[in-house]
C-alpha positions as CSV (number, residue, x, y, z in Angstrom):
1,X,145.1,131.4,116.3
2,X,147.0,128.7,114.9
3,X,148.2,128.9,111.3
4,X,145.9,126.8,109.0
5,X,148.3,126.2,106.4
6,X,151.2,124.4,108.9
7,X,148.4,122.2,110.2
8,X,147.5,121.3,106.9
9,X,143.6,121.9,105.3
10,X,141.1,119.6,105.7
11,X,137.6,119.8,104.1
12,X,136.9,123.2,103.9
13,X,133.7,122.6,106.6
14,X,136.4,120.9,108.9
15,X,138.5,123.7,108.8
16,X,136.8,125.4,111.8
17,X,137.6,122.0,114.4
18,X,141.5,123.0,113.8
19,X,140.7,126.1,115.8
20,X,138.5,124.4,118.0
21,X,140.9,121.0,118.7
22,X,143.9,123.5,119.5
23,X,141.7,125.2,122.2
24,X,140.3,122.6,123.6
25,X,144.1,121.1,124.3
26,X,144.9,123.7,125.7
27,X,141.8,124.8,127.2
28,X,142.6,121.3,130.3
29,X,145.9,121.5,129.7
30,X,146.2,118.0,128.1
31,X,149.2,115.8,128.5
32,X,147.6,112.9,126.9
33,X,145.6,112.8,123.9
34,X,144.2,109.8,122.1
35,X,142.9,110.1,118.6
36,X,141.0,107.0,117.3
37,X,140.9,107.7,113.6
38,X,144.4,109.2,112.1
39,X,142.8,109.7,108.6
40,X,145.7,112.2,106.8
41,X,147.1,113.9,110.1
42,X,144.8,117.1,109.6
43,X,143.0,116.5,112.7
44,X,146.1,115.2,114.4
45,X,148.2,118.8,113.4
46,X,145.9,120.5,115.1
47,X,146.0,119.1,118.2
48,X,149.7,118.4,118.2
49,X,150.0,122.4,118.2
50,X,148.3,122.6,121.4
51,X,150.3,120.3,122.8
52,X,153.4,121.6,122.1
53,X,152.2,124.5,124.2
54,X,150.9,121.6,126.9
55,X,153.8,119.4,126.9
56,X,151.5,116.4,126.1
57,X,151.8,113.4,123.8
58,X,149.0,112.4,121.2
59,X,148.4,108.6,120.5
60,X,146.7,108.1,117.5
61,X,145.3,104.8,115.8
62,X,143.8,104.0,112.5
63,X,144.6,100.2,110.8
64,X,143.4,101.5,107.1
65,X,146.2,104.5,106.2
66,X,149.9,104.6,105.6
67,X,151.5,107.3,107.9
68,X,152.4,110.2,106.1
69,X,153.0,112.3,109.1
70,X,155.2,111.9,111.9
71,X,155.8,114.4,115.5
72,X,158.2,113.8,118.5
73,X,154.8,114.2,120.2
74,X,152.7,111.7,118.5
75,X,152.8,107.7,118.6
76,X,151.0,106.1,115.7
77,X,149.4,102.7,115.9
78,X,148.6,101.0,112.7
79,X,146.0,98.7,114.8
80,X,141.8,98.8,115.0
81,X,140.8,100.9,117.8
82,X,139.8,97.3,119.6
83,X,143.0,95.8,119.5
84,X,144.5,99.6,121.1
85,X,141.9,98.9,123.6
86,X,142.6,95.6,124.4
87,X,146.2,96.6,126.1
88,X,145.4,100.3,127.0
89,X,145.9,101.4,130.8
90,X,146.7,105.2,130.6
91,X,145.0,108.1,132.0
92,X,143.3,110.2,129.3
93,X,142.8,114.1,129.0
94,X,141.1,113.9,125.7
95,X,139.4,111.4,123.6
96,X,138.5,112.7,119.7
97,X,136.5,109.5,118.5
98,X,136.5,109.7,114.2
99,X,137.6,106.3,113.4
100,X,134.8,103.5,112.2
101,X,131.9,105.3,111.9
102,X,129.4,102.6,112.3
103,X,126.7,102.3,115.5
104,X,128.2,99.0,117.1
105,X,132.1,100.1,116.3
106,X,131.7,103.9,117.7
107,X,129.6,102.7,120.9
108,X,132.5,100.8,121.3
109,X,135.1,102.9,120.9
110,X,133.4,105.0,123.4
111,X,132.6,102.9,126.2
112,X,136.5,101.0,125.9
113,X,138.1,104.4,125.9
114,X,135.6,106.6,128.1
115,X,136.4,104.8,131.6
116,X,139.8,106.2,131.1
117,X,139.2,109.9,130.6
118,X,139.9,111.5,133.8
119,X,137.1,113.7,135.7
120,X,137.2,117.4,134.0
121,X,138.5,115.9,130.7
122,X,136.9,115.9,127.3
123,X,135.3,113.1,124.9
124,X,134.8,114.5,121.1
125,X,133.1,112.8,118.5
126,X,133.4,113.9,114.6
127,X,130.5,113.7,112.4
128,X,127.6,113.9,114.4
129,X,125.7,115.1,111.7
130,X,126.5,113.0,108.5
131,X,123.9,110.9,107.4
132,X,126.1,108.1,106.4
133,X,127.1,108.1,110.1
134,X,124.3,107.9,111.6
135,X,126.1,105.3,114.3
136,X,127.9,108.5,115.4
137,X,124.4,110.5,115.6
138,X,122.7,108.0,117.4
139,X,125.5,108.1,120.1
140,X,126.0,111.6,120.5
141,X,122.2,111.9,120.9
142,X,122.1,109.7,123.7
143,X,125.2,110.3,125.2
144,X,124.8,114.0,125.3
145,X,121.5,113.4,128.0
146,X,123.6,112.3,130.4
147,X,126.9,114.3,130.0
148,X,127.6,118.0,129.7
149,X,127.8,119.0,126.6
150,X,131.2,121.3,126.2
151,X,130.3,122.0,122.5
152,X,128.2,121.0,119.8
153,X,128.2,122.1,116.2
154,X,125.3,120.8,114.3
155,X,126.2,122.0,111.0
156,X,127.4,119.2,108.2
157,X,129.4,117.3,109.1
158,X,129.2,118.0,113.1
159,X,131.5,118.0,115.9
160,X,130.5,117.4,119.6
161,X,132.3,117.7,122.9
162,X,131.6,116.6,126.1
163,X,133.2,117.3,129.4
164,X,133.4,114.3,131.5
């Protein structure tokens, strides 16, 4: 278990994806996250803890906040997840998608990142059950016909993971 308070709460409904996120690092061993979406780190805690235990680096973008947070582990770009995309060439073990919430902007974020998640790695998507996302509910419902579904959590506000 990892400690919730060093991570840092989130929304109280969140809280149970800090569990999850440090897991699932852990779970393929990932050297090489990338988090579209930094919002205030809490997310980003999580998943540095796992890879501390991995060895792995987290890459995280999001062109609306001011970093509050920094990790030897963790490279921050203040840049729109398209502009990331634009120059990105590295292998990924696992994409969390929780930036832009909108149907064109988080089908995009997943088919520029998804090509670069290596086989057995894992694709997460944040808020697949929030009505003012319903770009993100639209895409995990069609997405998840076609890829195994690692985890899904239907309860407000969602999380869904796939294994690729």
């Amino acid at each position: 278990m990892i400690n919730l308070e060093e991570v840092g709460k989130g929304h109280p409904a969140e809280c149970m994806y800090l569990q999850q996120l440090y897991e699932l690092v852990i779970e393929v061993n990932a050297q090489l996250v990338l988090e579209i979406g930094s919002g205030k780190f809490t997310f980003s805690r999580a998943i540095l803890k796992g890879l501390e235990e991995t060895g792995g680096h987290l890459h995280t973008c999001d062109p609306i906040i001011v970093p509050t947070y920094t990790h030897d582990r963790m490279t921050f770009y203040p840049v729109p997840s398209d502009k990331l995309a634009q120059s990105w060439d590295e292998d990924i073990d696992f994409l969390l998608i929780d930036g832009d919430h909108s149907a064109p902007q988080v089908t995009k974020d997943y088919y520029n990142f998804k090509r670069f998640v290596r086989a057995g790695g894992l694709i997460a998507l944040h808020d697949i059950n929030v009505p003012h996302a319903a770009g993100v509910k639209k895409l995990w419902s069609h997405i998840k016909e076609s890829t195994p579904v690692r985890l899904e959590i239907t309860s407000w506000p969602g999380f869904g993971v796939l294994h690729v």
